[in-house]
C-alpha positions in Angstrom: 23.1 -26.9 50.2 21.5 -28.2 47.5 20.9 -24.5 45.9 24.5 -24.7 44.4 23.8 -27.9 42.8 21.5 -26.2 40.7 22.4 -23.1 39.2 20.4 -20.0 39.1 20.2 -20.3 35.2 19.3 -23.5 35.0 16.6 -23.1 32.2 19.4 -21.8 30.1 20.7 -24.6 27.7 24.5 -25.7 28.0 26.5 -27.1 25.5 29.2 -28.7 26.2 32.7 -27.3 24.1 34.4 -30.4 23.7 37.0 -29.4 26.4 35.3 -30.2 29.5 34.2 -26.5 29.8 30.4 -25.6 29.2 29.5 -23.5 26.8 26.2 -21.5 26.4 24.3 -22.4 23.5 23.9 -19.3 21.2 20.9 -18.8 19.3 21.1 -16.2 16.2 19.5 -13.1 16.1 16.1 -13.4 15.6 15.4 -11.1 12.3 13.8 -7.9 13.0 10.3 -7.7 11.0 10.7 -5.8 7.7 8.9 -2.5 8.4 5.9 -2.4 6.4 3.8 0.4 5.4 0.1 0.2 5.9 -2.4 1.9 3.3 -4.2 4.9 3.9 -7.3 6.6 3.1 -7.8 9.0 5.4 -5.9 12.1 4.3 -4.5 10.7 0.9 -5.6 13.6 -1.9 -6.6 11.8 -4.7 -7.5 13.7 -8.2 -10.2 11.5 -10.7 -9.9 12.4 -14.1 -12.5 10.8 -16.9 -10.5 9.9 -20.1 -13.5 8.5 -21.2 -16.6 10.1 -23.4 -19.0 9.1 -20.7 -20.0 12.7 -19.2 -20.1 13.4 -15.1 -18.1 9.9 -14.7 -15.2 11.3 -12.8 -17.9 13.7 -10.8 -19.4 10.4 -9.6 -16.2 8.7 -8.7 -14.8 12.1 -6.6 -17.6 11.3 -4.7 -17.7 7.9 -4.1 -14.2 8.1 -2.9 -14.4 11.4 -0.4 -17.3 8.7 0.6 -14.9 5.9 0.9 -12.5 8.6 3.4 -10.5 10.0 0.5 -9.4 13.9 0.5 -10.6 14.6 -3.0 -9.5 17.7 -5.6 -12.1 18.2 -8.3 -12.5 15.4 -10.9 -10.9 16.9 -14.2 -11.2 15.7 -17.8 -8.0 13.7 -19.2 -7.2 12.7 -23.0 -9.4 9.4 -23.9 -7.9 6.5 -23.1 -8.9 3.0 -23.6 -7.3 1.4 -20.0 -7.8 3.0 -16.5 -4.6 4.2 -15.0 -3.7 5.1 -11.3 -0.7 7.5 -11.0 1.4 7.9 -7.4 3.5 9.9 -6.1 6.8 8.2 -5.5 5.6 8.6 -1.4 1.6 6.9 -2.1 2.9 4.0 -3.9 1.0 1.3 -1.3 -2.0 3.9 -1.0 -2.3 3.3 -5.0 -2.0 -0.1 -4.8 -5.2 -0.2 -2.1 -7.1 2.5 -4.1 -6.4 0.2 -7.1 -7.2 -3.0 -5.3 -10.7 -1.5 -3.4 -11.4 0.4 -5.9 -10.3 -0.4 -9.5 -9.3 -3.7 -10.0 -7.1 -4.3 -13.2 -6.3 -0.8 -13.2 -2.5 0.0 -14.5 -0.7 1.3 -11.8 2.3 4.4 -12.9 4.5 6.7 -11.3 3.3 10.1 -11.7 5.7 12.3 -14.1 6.0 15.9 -13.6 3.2 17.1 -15.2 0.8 15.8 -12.4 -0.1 18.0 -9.8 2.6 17.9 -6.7 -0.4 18.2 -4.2 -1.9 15.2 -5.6 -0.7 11.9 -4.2 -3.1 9.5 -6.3 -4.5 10.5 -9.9 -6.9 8.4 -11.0 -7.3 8.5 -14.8 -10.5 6.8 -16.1 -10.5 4.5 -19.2 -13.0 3.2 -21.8 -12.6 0.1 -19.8 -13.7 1.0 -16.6 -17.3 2.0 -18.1 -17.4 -1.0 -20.2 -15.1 -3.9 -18.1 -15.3 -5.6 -14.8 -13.9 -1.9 -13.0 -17.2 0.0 -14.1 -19.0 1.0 -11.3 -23.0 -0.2 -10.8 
């Protein structure tokens, strides 16, 4: 008997509409999370060129990076520059931002033109600040 006085869905809030009737309270839809893309390392091929006078530099950073988890193509040499640039493909934009972030802090961060390598996702172009600024390596 007393089961009917309370409903089975008695945990569910009731407002009343005005008109004697109940009416169940509605609750928006709770916003889906915005997808968000982690960073990667693992299997990002990243290209170091030295646009600096400072010979071997973008040797050393190949290999601190393949250290770091990065799939590296051989370092290259780059017109001098004076700033350190990080170029992305338009599908490694986040990964650029992590390498830049991990890696090369201040670094200028570009979408890659068309005269970057298409297997290369991240090309790291070394600057006269990076051997000389808060970037250059110990």
């Amino acid at each position: 008997m007393l089961a009917k006085a309370f409903p089975t869905n008695a945990s569910r809030h009731v407002v009343g509409g005005g008109n004697g009737t109940e009416v169940p309270a509605t609750v928006g839809p709770s916003p889906s999370p915005s997808p968000s893309v982690s960073p990667r390392v693992r299997g990002v091929v990243v290209q170091v060129l030295n646009g600096t006078t400072k010979t071997g530099l973008a040797a050393s950073e190949t290999q601190k990076l393949a250290s770091a988890g990065y799939k590296m193509k051989p370092p290259g040499d780059a017109p001098t520059t004076t700033k350190t640039t990080i170029y992305y493909r338009a599908d490694s934009k986040v990964d650029a931002a992590y390498l830049r972030e991990k890696h090369y802090a201040g670094a200028r961060l570009r979408p890659a033109g068309s005269t970057f390598a298409p297997d290369v996702q991240i090309t790291v172009v070394l600057g006269e600040d990076f051997v000389t600024g808060p970037t250059a390596s110990p």
